[in-house]
VEXDREN-2710 file (C-alpha; in Angstrom, 1 decimal):
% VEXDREN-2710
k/r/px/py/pz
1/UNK/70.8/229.9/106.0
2/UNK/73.8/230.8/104.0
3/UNK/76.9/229.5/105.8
4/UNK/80.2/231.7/106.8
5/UNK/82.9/232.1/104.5
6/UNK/85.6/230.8/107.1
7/UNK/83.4/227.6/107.7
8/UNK/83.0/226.9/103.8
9/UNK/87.2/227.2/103.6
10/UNK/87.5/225.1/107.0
11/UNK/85.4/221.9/105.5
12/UNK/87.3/222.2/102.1
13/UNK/91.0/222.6/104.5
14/UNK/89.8/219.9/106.6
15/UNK/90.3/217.6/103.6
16/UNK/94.0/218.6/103.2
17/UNK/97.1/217.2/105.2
18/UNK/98.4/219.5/107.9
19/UNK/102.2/219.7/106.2
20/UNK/102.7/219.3/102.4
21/UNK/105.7/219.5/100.1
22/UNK/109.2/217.3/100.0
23/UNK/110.1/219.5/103.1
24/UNK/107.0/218.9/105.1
25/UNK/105.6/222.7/105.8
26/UNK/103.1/223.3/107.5
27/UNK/99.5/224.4/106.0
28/UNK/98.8/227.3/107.0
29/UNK/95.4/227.4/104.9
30/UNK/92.9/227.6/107.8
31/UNK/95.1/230.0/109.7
32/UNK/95.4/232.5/106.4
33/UNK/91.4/232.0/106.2
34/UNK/91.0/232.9/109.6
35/UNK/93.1/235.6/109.8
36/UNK/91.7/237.3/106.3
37/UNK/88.4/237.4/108.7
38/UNK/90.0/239.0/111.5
39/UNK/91.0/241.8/109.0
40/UNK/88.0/242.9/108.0
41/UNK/88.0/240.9/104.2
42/UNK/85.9/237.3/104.3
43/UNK/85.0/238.1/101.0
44/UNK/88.5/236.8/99.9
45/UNK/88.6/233.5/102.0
46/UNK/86.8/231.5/99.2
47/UNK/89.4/232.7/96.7
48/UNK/92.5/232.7/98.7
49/UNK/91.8/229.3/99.9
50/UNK/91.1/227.9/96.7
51/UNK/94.3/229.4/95.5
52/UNK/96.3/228.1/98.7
53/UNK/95.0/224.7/98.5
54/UNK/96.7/223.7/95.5
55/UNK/100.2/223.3/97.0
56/UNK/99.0/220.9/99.9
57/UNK/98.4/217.3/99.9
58/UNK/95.4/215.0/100.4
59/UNK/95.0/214.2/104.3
60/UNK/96.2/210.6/105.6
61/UNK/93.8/208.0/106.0
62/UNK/92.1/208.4/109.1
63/UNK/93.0/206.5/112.4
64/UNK/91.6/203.3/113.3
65/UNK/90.9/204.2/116.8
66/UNK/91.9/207.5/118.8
67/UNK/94.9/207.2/121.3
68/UNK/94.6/205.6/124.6
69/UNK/95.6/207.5/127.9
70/UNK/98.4/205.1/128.5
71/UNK/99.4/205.8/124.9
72/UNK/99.4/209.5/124.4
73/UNK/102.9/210.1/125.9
74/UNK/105.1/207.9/123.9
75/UNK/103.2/209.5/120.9
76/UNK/103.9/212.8/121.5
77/UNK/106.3/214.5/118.7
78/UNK/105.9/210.9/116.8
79/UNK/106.4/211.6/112.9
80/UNK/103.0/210.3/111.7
81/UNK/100.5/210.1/114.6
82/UNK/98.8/213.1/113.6
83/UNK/95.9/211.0/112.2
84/UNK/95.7/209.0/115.6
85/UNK/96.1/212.8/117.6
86/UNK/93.3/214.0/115.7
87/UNK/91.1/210.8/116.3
88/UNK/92.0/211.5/119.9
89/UNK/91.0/215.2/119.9
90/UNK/88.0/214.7/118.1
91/UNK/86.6/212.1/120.6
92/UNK/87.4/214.6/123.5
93/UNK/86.0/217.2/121.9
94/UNK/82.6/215.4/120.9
95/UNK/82.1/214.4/124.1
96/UNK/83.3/217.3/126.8
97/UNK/83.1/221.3/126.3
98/UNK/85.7/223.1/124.7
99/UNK/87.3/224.9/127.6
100/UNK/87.6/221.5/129.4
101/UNK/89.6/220.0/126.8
102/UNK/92.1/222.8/126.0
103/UNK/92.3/223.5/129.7
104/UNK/93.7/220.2/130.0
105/UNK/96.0/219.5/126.9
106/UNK/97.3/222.5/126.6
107/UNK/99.2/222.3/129.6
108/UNK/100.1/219.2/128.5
109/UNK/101.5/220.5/125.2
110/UNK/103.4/223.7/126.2
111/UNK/106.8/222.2/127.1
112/UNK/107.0/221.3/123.2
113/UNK/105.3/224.6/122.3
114/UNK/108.5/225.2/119.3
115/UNK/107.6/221.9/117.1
116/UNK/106.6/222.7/113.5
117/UNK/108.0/226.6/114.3
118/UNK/105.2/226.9/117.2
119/UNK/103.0/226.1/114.3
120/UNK/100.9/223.8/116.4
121/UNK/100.4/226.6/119.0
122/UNK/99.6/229.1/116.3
123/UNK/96.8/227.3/114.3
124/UNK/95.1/226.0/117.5
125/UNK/95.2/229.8/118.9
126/UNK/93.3/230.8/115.2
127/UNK/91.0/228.1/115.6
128/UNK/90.0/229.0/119.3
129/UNK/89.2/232.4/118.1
130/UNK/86.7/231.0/115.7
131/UNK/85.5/228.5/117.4
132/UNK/84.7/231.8/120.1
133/UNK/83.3/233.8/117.8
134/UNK/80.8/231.0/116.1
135/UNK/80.2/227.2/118.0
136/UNK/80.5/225.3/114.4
137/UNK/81.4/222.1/113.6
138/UNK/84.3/223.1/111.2
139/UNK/85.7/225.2/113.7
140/UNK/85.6/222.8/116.6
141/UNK/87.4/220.1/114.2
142/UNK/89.8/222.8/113.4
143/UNK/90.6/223.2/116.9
144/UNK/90.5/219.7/116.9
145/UNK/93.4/219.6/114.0
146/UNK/95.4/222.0/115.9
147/UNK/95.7/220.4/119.0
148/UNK/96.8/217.2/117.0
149/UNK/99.0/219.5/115.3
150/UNK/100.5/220.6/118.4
151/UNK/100.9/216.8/119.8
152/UNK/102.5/215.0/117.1
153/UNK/105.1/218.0/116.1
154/UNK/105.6/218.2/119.7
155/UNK/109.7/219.2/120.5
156/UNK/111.4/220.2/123.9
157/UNK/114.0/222.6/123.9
158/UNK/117.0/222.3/127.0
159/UNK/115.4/223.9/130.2
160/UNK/112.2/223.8/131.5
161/UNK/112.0/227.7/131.2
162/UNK/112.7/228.4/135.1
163/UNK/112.0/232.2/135.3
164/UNK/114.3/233.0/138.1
165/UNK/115.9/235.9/136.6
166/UNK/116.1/240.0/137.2
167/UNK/116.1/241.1/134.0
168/UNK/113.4/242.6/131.6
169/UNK/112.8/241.2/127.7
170/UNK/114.7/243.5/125.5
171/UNK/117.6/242.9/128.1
172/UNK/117.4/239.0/128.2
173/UNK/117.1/238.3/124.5
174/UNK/120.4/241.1/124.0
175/UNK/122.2/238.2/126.5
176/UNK/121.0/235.2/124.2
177/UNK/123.7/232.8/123.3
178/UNK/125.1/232.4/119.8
179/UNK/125.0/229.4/118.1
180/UNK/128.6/228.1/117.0
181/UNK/129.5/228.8/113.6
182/UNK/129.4/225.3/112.0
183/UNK/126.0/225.2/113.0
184/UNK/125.1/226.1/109.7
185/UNK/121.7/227.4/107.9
186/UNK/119.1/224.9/108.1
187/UNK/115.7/224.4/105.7
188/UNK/113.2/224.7/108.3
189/UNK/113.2/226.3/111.4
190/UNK/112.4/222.9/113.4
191/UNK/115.8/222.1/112.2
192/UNK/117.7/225.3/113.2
193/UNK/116.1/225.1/116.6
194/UNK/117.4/221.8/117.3
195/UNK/121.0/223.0/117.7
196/UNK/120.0/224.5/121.2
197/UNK/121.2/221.2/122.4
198/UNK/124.8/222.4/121.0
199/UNK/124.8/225.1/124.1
200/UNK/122.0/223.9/125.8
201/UNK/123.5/224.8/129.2
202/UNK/124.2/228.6/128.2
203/UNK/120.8/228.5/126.6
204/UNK/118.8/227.5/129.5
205/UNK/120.7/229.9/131.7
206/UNK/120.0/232.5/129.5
207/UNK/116.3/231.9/128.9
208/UNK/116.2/232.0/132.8
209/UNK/117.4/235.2/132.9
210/UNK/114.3/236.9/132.6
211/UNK/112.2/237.9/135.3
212/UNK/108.9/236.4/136.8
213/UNK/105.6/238.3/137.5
214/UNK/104.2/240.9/135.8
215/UNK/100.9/241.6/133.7
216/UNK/100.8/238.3/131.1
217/UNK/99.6/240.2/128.1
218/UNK/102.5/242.9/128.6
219/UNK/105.0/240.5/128.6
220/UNK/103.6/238.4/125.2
221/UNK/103.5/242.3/124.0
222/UNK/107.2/243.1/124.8
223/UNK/108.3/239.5/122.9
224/UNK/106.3/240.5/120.3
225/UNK/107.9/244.2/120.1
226/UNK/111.6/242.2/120.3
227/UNK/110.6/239.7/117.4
228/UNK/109.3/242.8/115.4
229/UNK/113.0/244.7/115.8
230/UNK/114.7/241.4/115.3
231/UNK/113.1/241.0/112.1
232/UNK/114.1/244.5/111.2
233/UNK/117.6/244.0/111.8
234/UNK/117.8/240.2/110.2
235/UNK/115.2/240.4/106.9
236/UNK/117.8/241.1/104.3
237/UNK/119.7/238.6/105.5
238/UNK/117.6/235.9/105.0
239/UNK/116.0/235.3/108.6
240/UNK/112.6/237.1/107.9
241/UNK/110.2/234.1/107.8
242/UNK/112.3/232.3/111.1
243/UNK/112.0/236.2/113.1
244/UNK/108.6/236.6/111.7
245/UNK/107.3/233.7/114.3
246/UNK/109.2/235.4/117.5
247/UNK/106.2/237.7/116.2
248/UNK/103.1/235.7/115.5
249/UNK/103.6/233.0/118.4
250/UNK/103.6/234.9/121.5
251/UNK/100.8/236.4/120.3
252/UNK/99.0/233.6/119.5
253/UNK/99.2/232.1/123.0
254/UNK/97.6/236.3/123.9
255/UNK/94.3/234.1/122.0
256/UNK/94.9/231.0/124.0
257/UNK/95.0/231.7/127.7
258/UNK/91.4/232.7/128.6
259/UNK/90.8/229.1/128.1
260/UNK/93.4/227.9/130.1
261/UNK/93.1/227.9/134.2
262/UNK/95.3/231.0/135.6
263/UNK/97.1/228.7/137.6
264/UNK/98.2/227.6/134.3
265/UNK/99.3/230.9/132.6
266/UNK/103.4/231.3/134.0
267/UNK/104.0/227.8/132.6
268/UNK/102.5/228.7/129.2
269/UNK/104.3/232.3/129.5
270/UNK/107.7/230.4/130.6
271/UNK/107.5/228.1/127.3
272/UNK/106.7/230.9/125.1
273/UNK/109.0/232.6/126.1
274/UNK/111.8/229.6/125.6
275/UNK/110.6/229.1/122.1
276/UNK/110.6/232.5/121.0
277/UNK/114.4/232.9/122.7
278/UNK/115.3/229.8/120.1
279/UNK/114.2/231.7/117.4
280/UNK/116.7/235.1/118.1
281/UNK/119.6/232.8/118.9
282/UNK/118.8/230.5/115.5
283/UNK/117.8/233.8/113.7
284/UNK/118.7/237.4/115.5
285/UNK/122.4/237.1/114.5
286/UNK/122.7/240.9/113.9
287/UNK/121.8/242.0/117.0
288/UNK/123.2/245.4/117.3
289/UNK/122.7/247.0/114.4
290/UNK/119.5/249.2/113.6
291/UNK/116.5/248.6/112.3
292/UNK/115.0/249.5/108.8
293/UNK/112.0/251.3/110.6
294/UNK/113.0/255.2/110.2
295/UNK/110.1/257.6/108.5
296/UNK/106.2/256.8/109.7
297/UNK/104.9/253.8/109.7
298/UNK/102.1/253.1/106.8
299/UNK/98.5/253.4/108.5
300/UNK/96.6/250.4/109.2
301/UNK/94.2/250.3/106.1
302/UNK/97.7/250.9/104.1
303/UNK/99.4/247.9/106.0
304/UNK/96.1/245.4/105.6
305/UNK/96.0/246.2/101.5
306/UNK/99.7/245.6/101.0
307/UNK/99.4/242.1/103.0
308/UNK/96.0/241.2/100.6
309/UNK/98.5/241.9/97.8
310/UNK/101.4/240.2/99.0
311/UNK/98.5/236.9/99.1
312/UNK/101.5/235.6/101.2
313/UNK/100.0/233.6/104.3
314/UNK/103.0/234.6/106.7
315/UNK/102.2/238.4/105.7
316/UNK/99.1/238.5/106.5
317/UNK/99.7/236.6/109.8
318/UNK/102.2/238.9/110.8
319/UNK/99.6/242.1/109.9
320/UNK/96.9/241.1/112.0
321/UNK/99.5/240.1/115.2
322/UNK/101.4/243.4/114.4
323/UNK/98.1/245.5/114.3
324/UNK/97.0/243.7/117.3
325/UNK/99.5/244.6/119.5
326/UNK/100.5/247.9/118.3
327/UNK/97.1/248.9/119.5
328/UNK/97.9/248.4/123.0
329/UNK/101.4/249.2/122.8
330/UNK/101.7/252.1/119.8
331/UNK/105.5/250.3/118.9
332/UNK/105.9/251.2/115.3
333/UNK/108.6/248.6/114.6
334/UNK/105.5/246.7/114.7
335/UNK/103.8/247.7/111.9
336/UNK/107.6/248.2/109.7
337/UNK/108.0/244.6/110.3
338/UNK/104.7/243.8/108.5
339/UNK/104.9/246.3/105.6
340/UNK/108.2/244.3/105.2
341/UNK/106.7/241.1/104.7
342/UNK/104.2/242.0/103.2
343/UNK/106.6/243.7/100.1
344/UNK/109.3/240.9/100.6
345/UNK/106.9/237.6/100.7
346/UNK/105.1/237.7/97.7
347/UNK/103.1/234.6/97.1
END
């Protein structure tokens, strides 16, 4: 039986480090290969991949033994532990059902949802969508990868996220703090985010600004639709690929909360929310002026061709979340933000 395309690409990713470069970005190989799926084009993961890989490095040695449960803690957000995370997830996931474990360590992970640019969140959100669509063994250690991802980039921002607040998304992120001037530009947006501790009390306010309640989905939607216009307004200014994630996280965690308890979802909403709020006060600096989204926006064959041409990973990221949500929603700043990226991030 010939295998999948996605599988083929996850066993040859599996072999590659989950960051790579002097900087230490993330690989986003099995997420790109996921998401070139989702569009409607497997016949390009083989190449793609194979064209992706060649930036990323060999993955550490693997762990001696998988973390304890007295020692998971103190390892989370430790520079290194991902081999002993994965060890960890592997073991859990070998031995218990998939819902079981991400029901569990998700909650667990969500305060520190913004490590690695929510990159932790995002890839495990791709990987549960395989691993839903096909049971295989390269998807669950994918899953597996993510989660230990997630754990060892692990970073808390001031709060918790208290939700306490009467006002509605577009108005709470217009109220976002600015960061003081001699903040600075940073080289990654782990970095940038940090210097929420510089007003971490007029953060947290702010982030508790925004109302509770509500329909879940709606309110991942509305971030989604405010990362999309942020982008807009910020691109030419260098901020695309930081504004880009206020995008693509809050609707990864749309993928990741059937498998979590709904006693569970406002604390996952809450931290989404907090981590997409550090990206427009790091990023959204020109929040009142307008967009770059005037004329129609390119239809949605159009919008998928230009992101296969781009071959840039955080275009076609953006193109499937924008196309995902502008089908419930119909926001066209949406699907401007994508065409964007797609012509701007040329790999």
């Amino acid at each position: 039986m010939e295998s999948h395309p996605l599988d083929d690409a996850l066993t040859v990713l599996a072999g590659t480090a989950p960051e790579y470069g002097a900087l230490g970005l993330s690989n986003h190989g099995p997420m790109g290969a996921e998401v070139l799926g989702q569009l409607g084009h497997s016949e390009a993961i083989a190449d793609w991949v194979m064209a992706y890989a060649a930036r990323l490095d060999v993955a550490p040695p693997p762990a001696v033994k998988p973390l304890s449960e007295a020692d998971w803690p103190t390892a989370l957000g430790v520079p290194g532990s991902f081999p002993s995370w994965l060890a960890l997830f592997e073991t859990e996931l070998a031995d218990r059902p998939m819902a079981a474990v991400v029901g569990e360590w998700v909650p667990r992970l969500v305060p520190g949802t913004i490590g690695a640019a929510a990159h932790g969140l995002i890839r495990t959100a791709h990987a549960l969508r395989a691993f839903g669509e096909a049971a295989t063994l390269p998807r669950r250690v994918e899953v597996a990868s993510g989660l230990a991802y997630w754990a060892s980039q692990y970073q808390e921002l001031p709060g918790p996220p208290l939700l306490i607040g009467h006002q509605n998304v577009p108005e709470a992120l217009a109220d976002l703090p600015y960061l003081p001037e001699e903040a600075g530009p940073e080289p990654l947006i782990s970095d940038a985010v940090r210097h929420m501790a510089d007003i971490a009390d007029e953060f947290e306010q702010a982030v508790s600004s925004l109302g509770p309640g509500g329909d879940a989905v709606a309110l991942l939607d509305a971030l989604a639709i405010g990362g999309a216009r942020a982008y807009l307004r910020n691109a030419e200014d260098g901020s695309a690929i930081g504004l880009l994630h206020a995008v693509t996280a809050p609707m990864a965690l749309e993928l990741i909360l059937p498998w979590l308890a709904v006693e569970d979802h406002d604390a996952a909403l809450a931290y989404a929310w907090q981590a997409v709020a550090s990206l427009h006060v790091a990023y959204d600096i020109e929040r009142h002026r307008a967009g770059t989204d005037d004329g129609d926006p390119p239809a949605t064959d159009v919008l998928i061709a230009q992101a296969l041409q781009s071959g840039d990973v955080h275009a076609l990221k953006l193109t499937e979340a924008a196309l995902r949500c502008h089908a419930r929603t119909n926001d066209p700043a949406l699907l401007f933000a994508a065409a964007d990226a797609a012509g701007r991030l040329r790999d």
